[in-house]
N, C-alpha and C positions, 0 to 999 in steps of 0.2 A: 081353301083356307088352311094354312100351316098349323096342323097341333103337334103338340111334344111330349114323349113322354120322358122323365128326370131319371137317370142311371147311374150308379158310384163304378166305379171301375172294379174293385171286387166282385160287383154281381154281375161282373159280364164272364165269369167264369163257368162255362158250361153254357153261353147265354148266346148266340151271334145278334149281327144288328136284324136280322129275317125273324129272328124269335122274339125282339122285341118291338118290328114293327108289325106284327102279325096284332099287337093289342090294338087297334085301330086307330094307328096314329103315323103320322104324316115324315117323321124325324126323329131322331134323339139328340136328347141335351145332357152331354156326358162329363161326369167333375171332372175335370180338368185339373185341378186346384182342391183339397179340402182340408176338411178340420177333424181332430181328434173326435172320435164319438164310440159309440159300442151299442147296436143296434140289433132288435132281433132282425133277423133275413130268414121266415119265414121258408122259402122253395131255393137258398142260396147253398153256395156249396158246404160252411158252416151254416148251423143256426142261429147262430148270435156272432158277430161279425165285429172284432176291433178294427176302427180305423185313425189314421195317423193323420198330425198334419203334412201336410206337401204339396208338392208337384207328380203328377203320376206323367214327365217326359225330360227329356234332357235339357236342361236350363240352357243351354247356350252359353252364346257371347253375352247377352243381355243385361246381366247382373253384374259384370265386370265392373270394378272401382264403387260397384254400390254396399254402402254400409250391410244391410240388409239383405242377407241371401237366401232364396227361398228353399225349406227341409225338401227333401228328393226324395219319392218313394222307392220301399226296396224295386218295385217292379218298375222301374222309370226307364231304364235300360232297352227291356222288351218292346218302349213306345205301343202300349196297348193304344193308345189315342190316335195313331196313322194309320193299326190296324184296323180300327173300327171306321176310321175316313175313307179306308179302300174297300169295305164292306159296302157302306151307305153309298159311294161312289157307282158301284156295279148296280146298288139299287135302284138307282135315281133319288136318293132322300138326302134329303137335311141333316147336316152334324154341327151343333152346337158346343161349343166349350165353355162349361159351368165353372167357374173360381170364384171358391171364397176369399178375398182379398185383405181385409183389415181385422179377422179373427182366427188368431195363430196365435197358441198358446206358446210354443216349440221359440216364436222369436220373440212375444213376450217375453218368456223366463228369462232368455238369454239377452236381452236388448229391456231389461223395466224402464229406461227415460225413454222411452215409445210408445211409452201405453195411458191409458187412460189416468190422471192422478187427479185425485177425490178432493171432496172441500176442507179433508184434514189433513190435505199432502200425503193420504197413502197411494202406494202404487197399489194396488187390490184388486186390478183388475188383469190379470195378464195376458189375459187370450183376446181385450180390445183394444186391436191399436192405433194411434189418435189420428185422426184424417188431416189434423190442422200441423202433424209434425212434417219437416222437410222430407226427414229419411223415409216414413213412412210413403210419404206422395212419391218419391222418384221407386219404393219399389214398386206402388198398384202402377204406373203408370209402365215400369217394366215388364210387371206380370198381365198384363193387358197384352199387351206385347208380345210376348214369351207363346200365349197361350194362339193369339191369332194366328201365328206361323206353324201352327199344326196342322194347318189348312182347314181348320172347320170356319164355317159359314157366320158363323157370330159368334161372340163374346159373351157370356151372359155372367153379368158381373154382382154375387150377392157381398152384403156387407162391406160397401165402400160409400160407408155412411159412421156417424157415430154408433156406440154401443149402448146399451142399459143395462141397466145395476143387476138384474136378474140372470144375466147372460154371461157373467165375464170370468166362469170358471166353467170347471166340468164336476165339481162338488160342490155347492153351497146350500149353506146353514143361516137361519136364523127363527131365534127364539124371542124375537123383538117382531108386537104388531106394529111395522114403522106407518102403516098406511101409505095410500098411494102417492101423496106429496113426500112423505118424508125417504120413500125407495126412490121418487124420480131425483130430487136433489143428491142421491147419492150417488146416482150415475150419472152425474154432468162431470165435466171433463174441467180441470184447472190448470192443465199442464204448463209448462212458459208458452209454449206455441200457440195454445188456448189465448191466455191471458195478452198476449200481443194481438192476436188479431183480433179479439173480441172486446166489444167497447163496455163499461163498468163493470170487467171482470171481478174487481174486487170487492165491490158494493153485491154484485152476485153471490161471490166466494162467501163474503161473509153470511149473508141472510142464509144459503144454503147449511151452511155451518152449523148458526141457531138454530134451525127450524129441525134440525136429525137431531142435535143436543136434548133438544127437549123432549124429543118422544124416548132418546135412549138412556135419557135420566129420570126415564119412569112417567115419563107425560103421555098422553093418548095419543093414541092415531093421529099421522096428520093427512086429513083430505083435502085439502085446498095448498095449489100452487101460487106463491105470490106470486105478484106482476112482476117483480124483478127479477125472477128464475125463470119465467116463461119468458120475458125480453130478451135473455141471457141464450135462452135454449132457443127461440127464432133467433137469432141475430150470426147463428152458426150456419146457417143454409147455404151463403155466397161459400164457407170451406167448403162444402160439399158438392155442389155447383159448381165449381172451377175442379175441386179434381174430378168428378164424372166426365167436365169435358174436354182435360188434359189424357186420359184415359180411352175416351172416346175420338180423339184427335188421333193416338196413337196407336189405336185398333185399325181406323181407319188408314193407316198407313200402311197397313203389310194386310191390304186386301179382305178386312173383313169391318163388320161392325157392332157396335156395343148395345147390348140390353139390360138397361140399370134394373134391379131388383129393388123393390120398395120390401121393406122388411114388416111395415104397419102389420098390415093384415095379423101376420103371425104372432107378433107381438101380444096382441090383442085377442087371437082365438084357440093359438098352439095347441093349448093343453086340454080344451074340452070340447073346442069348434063351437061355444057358446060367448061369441064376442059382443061387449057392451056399448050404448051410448049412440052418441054421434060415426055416420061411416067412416071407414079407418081411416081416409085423405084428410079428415081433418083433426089428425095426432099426429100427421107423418112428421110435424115441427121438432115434436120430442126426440126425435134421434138426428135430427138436423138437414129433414128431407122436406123442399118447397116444391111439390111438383109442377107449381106454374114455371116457375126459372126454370127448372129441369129440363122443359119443356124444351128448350129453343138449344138446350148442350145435347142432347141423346137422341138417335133415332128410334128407339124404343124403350119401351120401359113395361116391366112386370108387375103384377100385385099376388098376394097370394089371400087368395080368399080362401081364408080357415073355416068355415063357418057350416052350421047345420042348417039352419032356415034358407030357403032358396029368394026370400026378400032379400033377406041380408045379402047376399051376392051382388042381386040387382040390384042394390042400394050402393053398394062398394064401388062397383064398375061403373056405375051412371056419373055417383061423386068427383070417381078419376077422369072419367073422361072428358066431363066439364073442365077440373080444373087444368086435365092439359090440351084442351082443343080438340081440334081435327087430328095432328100429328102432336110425340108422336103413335110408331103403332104400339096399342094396349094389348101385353097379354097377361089373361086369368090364369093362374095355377090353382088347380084345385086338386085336393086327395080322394081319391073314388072310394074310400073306407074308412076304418072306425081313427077319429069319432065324430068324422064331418057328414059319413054318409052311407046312407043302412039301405040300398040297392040300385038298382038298374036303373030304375024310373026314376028315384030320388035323383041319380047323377044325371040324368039326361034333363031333368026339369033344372038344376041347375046349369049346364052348361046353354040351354035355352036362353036363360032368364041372363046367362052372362054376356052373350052374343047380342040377342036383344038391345042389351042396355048400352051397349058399346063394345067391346069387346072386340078384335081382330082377329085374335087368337087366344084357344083355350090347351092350356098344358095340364101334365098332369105328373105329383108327386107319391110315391117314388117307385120303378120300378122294382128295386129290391127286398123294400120296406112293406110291402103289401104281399098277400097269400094270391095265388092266380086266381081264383075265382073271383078278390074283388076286381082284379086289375080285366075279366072278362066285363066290369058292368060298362066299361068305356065305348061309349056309343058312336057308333062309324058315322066319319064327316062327307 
């Protein structure tokens, strides 16, 4: 059974692929593609590590005549990513290429009719950009592309899905308790691309409208999603569905294949690893992910279980694997440290309870982001 362990291309500095299969893992899954962030890296050559959006290799032909051109890391030259193919190659392992696809801040700023625009016509979102716009589709479908002719073994494609309100900057503020309905109406999408493929955008637009007006004109909390904003936020699944499998059509053409990332999980437990409610497959609507249709576009698909309770896992996994069948193959990301998981035994009864419940494969986040001792709790398969 293939497990993974997640690496940024920065912390392969001083790192080879031997030192980080040495954590008892089967492959690497290297960003290929990322997003602006500023992380502590713990055992990295900085301690706290800025990174850019990009490409970390040489764009190609690929992008030629497309609107959308994806940012190029300063190191993209060096093709750290063939280097690391010719490492795993002598290995015998697995090299995955991780892109984040529809969150890029760098073509937001520069491209705002791309991005996600709110039920008051602001652009405010700049770093999500809309699944439902053309430009956008022909560049994931490029960068799907771009990234499989590095010769790594699959495509692991996150955020080629809608965004949420919580997510669409790298600073945000608010001094407004909007509640959980009046944050999700904020980050639904109205954009014209939107509003054309989506049926009573505007019965939508409007209610979403109301229902933020009134909490931000000193009304309470809102906890309840009307049925016309949940109609609105299912009825986006078929954009999301059709590009994963224009995407994964076009992975599969330059010899490799795609593994859609479900974002749920995170969404849901990111920040404390104490996620609520119902298991995360049935939210994945809110960002406009049906994993039964998914089902039948992608040969695999990911989840990322955030979570601290080892139910929860096996509640998460079981959920997915129901609702995508037999195929296709599931894999679990889990983080071996704080604040989903406080040892050895804890990770191991988790990656149990993940296997068990379905599970194909169990990955793990992130090489850089964690101190080596938690990354030693990861228990040989």
């Amino acid at each position: 059974m293939d497990s993974s362990l997640y690496v940024m291309v920065e912390d392969l500095r001083g790192a080879d692929a031997a030192r980080i299969l040495s954590h008892n893992v089967s492959s690497i899954t290297v960003g290929a593609a990322y997003h602006r962030a500023r992380d502590v890296t713990p055992h990295g050559a900085s301690r706290v590590t800025f990174r850019h959006d990009g490409i970390h290799f040489p764009p190609g032909d690929l992008f030629d005549g497309l609107r959308l051109q994806p940012p190029v890391q300063k190191d993209a030259a060096l093709d750290p990513i063939r280097t690391l193919r010719e490492e795993t190659h002598r290995l015998g392992a697995a090299l995955h290429g991780w892109g984040v696809f529809l969150h890029n801040t760098t073509l937001g700023l520069a491209f705002p009719d791309v991005t996600h625009q709110n039920c008051f016509g602001d652009r405010a979102a700049p770093a999500d950009l809309c699944p439902s716009n053309p430009d956008v589709r022909a560049y994931a479908v490029a960068l799907g592309r771009a990234i499989a002719r590095q010769g790594v073994d699959t495509v692991v494609a996150e955020s080629l899905h809608f965004g949420t309100f919580g997510h669409g900057y790298h600073h945000e503020r608010s001094f407004v308790d909007l509640g959980p309905a009046a944050e999700f109406a904020l980050g639904l999408c109205f954009c014209p691309s939107c509003v054309a493929r989506i049926p009573h955008a505007a019965e939508a637009r409007a209610e979403a409208a109301r229902l933020t007006t009134t909490v931000l004109d000193g009304g309470p909390p809102a906890s309840d999603v009307p049925d016309v904003l949940t109609a609105y936020a299912q009825a986006r699944a078929p954009i999301v569905t059709s590009l994963a499998a224009e995407v994964a059509e076009a992975v599969s053409t330059e010899g490799s294949q795609l593994t859609f990332i479900d974002l749920t999980g995170a969404v849901l437990g990111y920040a404390d690893g104490r996620p609520t409610g119902p298991p995360a497959a049935a939210s994945a609507w809110r960002i406009g992910v049906d994993p039964r249709s998914l089902a039948s576009a992608v040969p695999s698909y990911a989840i990322l279980c955030y979570a601290r309770e080892t139910v929860r896992v096996a509640e998460d996994v079981a959920a997915y694997r129901e609702a995508l069948g037999p195929e296709p193959a599931l894999r679990t990301v889990l983080r071996p440290g704080h604040p989903d998981t406080a040892s050895a035994d804890h990770l191991a009864a988790k990656v149990t309870a993940a296997r068990a419940s379905g599970a194909d494969s169990v990955d793990y986040y992130a090489y850089g982001l964690a101190p080596l001792p938690t990354l030693a709790r990861i228990p040989r398969t």
